[in-house]
N, C-alpha and C positions, 0 to 999 in steps of 0.2 A: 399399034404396031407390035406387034411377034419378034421378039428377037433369038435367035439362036445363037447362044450360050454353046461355050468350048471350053473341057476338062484344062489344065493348065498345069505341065506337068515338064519339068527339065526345061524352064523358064521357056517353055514353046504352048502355044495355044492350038488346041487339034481335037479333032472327032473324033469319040468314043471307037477303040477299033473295030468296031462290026456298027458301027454309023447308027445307033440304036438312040433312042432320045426319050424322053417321055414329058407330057405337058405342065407350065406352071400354072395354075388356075387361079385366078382373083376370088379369091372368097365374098366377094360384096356381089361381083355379079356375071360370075360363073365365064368370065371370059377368057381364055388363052392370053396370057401374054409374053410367054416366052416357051421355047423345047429349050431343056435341059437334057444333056447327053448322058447315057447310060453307062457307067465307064466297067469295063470286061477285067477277067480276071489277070488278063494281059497287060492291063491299063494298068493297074494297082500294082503290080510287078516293074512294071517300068518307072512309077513313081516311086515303090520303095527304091528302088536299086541307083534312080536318080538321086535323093537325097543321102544315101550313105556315100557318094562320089563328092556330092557335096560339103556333106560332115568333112570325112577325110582328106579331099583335096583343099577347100577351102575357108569353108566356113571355122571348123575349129581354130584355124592360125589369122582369123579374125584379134583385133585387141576388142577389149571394151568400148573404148572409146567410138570406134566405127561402127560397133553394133548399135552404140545408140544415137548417132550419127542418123542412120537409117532407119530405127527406129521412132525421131522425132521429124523427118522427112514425111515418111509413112502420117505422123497424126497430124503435119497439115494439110496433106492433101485429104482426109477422112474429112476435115473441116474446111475446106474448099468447097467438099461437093456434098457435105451433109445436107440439103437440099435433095437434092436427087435421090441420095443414100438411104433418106428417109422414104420418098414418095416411093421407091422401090419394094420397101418393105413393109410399109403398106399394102402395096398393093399385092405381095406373096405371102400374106398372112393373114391381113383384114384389120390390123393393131390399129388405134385412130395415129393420124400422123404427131399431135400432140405429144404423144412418146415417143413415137419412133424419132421423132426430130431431137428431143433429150435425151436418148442412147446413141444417137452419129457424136454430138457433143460429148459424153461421158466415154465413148469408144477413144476418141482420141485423146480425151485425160488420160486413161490406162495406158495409151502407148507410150504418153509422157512420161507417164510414174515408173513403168522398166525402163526407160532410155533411163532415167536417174539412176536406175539400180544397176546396171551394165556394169559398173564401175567402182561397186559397191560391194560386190561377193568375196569380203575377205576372209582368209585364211586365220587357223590363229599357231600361236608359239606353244606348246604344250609340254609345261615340266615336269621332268622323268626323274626315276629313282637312282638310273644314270646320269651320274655327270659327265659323263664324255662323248653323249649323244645328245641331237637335237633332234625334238620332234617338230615336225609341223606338218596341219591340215589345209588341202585347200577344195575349195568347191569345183568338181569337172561336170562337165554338161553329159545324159544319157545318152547322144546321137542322133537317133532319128527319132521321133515323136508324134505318134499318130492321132489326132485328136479328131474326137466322135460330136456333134452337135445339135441342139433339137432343134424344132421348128418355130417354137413360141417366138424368141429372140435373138435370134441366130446371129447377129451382129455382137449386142451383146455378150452371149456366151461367147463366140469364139475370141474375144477380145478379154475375157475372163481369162485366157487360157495361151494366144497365139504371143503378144508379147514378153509374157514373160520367159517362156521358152525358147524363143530369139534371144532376150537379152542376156540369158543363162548359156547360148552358146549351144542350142539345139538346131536340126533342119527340121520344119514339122509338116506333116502331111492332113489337109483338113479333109472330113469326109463330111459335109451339112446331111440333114434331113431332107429328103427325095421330098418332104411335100412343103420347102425352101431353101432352095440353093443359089438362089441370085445373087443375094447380098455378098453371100461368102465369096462367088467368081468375083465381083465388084473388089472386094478388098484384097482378094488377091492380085486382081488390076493394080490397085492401090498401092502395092507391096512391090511389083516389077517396074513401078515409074519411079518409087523409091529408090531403090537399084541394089534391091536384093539379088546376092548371083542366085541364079541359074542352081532350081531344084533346092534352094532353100525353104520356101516355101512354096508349097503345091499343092490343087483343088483335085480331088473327086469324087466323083456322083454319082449318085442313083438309090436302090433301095438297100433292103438288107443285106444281100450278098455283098454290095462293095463292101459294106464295114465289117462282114465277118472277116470276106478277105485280106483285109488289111490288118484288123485286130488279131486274128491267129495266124499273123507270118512270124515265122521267130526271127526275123532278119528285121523288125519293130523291138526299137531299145524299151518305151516305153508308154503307155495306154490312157490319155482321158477322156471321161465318157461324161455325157449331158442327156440324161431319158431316165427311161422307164427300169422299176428292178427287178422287171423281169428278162428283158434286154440286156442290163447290167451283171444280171448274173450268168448269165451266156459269154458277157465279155470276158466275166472275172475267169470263168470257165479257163477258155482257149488262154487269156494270158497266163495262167498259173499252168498249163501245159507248157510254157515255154520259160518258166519260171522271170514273168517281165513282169513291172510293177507298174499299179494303174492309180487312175486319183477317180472319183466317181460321184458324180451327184446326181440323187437317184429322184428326184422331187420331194413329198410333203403331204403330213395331213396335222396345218399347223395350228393351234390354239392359237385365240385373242380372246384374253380372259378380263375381262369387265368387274369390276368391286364398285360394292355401291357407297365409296367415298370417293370415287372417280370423278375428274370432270366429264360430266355427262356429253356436254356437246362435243369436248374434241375427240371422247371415247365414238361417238356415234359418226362422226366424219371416217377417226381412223379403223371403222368396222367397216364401212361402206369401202375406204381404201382396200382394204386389206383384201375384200372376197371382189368385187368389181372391177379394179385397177387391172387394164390389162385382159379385162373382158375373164378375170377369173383363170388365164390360162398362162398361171407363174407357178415356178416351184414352189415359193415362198407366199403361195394364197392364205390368207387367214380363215379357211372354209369352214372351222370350227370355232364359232364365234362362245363364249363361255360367259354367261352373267349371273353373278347375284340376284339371288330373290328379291332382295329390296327392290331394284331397278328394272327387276325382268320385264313385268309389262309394259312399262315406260319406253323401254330396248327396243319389245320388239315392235310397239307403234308407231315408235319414230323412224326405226327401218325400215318398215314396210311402206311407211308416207314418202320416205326419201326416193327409193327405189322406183316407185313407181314415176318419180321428178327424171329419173336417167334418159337423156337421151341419147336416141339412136339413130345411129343414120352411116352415111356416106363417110368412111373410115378417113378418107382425105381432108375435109374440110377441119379446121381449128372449135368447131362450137359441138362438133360429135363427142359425146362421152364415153361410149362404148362400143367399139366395132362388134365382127362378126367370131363367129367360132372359126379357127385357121382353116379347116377342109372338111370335107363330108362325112369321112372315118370319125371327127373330132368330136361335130354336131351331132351324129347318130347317138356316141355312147353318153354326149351330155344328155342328152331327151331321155336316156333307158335309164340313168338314174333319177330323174326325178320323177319316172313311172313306177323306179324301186320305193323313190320314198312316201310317195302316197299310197303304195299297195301296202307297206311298213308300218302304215299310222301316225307318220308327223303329219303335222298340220302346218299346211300352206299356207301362208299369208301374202306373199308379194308371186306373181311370174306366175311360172310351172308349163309354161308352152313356148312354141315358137313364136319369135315375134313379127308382128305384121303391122301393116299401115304401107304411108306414100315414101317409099322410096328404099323399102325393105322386101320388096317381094322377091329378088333373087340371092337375096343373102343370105348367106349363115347364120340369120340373128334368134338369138334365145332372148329373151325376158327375164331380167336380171329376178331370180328364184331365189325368196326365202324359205325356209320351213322351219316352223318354231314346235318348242315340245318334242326334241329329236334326243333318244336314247344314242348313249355313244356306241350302242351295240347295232345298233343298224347300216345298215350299208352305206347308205350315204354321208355318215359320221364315220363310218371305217377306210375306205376306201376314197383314193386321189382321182376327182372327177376332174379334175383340170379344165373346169368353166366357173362361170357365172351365177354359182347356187350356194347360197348358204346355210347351216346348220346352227341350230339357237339354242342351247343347252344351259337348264339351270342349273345353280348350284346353291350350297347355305353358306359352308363355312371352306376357307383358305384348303384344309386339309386335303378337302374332296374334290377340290379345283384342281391340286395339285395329282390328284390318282386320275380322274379323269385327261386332265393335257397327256399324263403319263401312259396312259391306254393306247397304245397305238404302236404300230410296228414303225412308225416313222420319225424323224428328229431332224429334221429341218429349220424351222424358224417357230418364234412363238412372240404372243405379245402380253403386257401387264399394262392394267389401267387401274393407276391408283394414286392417292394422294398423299400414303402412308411409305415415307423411304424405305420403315425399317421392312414391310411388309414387301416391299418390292425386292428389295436385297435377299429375302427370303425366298420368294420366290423364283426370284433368276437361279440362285444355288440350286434348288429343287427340280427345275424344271429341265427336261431331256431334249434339248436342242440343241443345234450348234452356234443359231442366233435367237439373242435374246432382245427386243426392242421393250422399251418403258416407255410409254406415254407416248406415243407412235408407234407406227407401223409403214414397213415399205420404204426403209433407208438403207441405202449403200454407197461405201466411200469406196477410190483406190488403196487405200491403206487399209484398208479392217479386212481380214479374213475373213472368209465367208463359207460352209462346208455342214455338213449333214452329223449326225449320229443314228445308231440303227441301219432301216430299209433306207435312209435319205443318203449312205454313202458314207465313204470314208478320202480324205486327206482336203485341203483347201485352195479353193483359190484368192488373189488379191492378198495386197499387203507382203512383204516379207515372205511369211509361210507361201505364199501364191512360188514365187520363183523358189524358194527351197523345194518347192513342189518337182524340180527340173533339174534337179543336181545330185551330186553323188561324192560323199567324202572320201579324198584319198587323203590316206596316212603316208607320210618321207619322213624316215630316221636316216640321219646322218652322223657317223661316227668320226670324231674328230680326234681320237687318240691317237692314232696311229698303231696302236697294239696289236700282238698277235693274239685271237685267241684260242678256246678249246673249238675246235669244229665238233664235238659230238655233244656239246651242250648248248640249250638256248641261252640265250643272256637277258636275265632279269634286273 
């Protein structure tokens, strides 16, 4: 069944104004399952202009309390219908349901963890060189907030992003990725049974024009983005024209660096985690797998034996391992790199084509691709494929492990496999990321910030810093003397 999906804009649900739509496509098996409306640059005007009514008339003389009120509403209907939630996002992506079904679940813990925080943004007392003034700071929300989002996990990300900007006392306006926008209408559903007023939160869709239009209004308090940094730097563009501030995660070209006094086997699970999970199409891929010589050929036989064990299949059922590549755009430029890296000189071991058999023939599927013997100066070592391919790089000693992780325009996530603390503690200091995992790979809590350094972006989401991400300190002096004083002097 085909459903037609409607922008959701000043808590009313309505057709794109010029009726324009464009298809959602099942990446397993190329079928339509919903139009998605095209939303105009009329649309996106009427959504900002709704949400600052909102701000102003209502939303900001919210308390705390109601916001998380509604906020904890919100996450049990997320997990009422996480079933659904998930089979939906499946099927607008190709992700196996085994995750999608463990992010409807971790979606509605983060709407938990800001409804805690609602209530939590305090002020402080700050002592002056005056005594007859008091200072104090408190946290105020930016207004309206336009948040941009990709396709990989679109639940996910905007759940990175959409509570805590409510509980901070924002209206946010979501824009998903044209090639997955179900989910996000879905939660915005979600969010109006809740009984968010009207233009607090609002969907619209379509390709890149919606989000330029939206991201260079200057009548947008304030900007976060989930893609590409090239993308990114178009956003940061138009917002620094309007002098608004943005938070950005730009993806990854993340090390998992292997020492051969690792435990071998959990090392070789959390490699396979790290480039695989997710069909390889996470910010946070470990596509640069890094091992010691000790272990290198050990590494790369066991990978290659594992990998060829992945199954594939029907993204829906519970025993699938690895879906499809999200859309056509996505699987073309996975294939053009692994045509880069054999024309480069790694050597293949696992995959390198599309994958085929009973019940893959209209999917999206690659062959979960290693390549071992991979210089960091090659393309497929430089650059974020955002699939299913990994790169096998050795190394001697700590030193050169640590200049290679460091090669790279990116700083997103990285991982250490080792058995040596001191050497790990060293490591983490060393290494240019904004996540660092030990002895694992592919954890994320509500509480741990989570955010790039470099190309991978700048400020955070989750945790504390996630909702400081949504506010803005104001200073109040209050002068309790009663004195008169000089008007043509400041007072220090």
């Amino acid at each position: 069944m085909t459903v037609n999906y409607q922008l959701y804009i000043d808590g009313v649900w309505r057709d794109a104004s010029d009726g324009a739509t464009m298809p959602a496509i099942n990446p397993f098996n190329q079928e339509v399952h919903g139009q998605i409306p095209v939303a105009t640059e009329v649309d996106v005007e009427d959504a900002i202009s709704a949400a600052r009514r909102a701000f102003d008339s209502v939303w900001r003389k919210t308390t705390p309390g109601e916001r998380a009120k509604l906020l904890n509403k919100a996450a049990d209907l997320i997990d009422a219908d996480a079933d659904r939630l998930a089979l939906l996002e499946t099927t607008d992506n190709g992700k196996v349901i085994r995750e999608t079904h463990n992010q409807m679940g971790y979606a509605a813990r983060i709407f938990r963890y800001y409804a805690a925080w609602a209530d939590k943004m305090h002020g402080d007392v700050v002592p002056l060189d005056q005594k007859d003034t008091l200072d104090l700071t408190i946290r105020v929300p930016f207004g309206v907030v336009a948040c941009v989002t990709a396709w990989n996990s679109p639940v996910a990300i905007l759940t990175n992003t959409l509570p805590a900007a409510l509980a901070a006392g924002n209206c946010v306006i979501l824009k998903p990725s044209e090639h997955a926008s179900s989910t996000t209408l879905e939660i915005a559903r979600i969010c109006e049974a809740a009984g968010f007023p009207a233009g607090v939160v609002q969907v619209v869709t379509g390709a890149g024009d919606v989000g330029r239009w939206l991201t260079s209004s200057p009548r947008v308090d304030k900007i976060s983005f989930t893609g590409s940094p090239g993308v990114g730097r178009m956003i940061a563009q138009a917002a620094g024209a309007n002098l608004k501030p943005v938070t950005m995660e730009l993806g990854g070209k993340s090390p998992n660096i292997v020492f051969d006094d690792a435990d071998f086997d959990r090392a070789l699970i959390g490699a396979l985690a790290g480039i695989f999970g997710a069909t390889g199409q996470t910010c946070i891929a470990g596509s640069r797998l890094l091992v010691q010589r000790g272990i290198y050929d050990r590494m790369v036989e066991g990978l290659a034996g594992r990998a060829k064990q992945i199954r594939m299949g029907d993204p829906r059922l519970k025993e699938t391992e690895m879906g499809t590549a999200a859309n056509e755009p996505q699987f073309a430029k996975i294939l053009s790199f692994i045509d880069a890296a054999k024309g480069d000189g790694a050597r293949l071991v696992a995959g390198g084509a599309r994958a085929e058999g009973p019940g893959l023939e209209k999917g999206f599927f690659i062959e979960p691709t290693i390549f071992a013997d991979v210089r960091n100066d090659m393309k497929v070592a430089c650059e974020e494929i955002f699939g299913p391919v990994l790169s096998i790089i050795p190394f001697d000693e700590e030193e050169e492990a640590v200049q290679i992780a460091n090669d790279t325009a990116y700083g997103l996530a990285s991982g250490v496999w080792s058995e040596n603390i001191s050497r790990c503690m060293r490591m983490m200091r060393a290494i240019d990321s904004g996540v660092v995992w030990v002895n694992t790979y592919r954890v994320a809590a509500p509480q741990a910030p989570f955010g790039g350094m470099k190309d991978s972006g700048f400020g955070r989401v989750r945790g504390e810093a996630g909702i400081l991400e949504f506010t803005q300190t104001k200073t109040v002096f209050i002068d309790f003397s009663g004195d008169l004083r000089d008007p043509f002097s400041m007072k220090f």
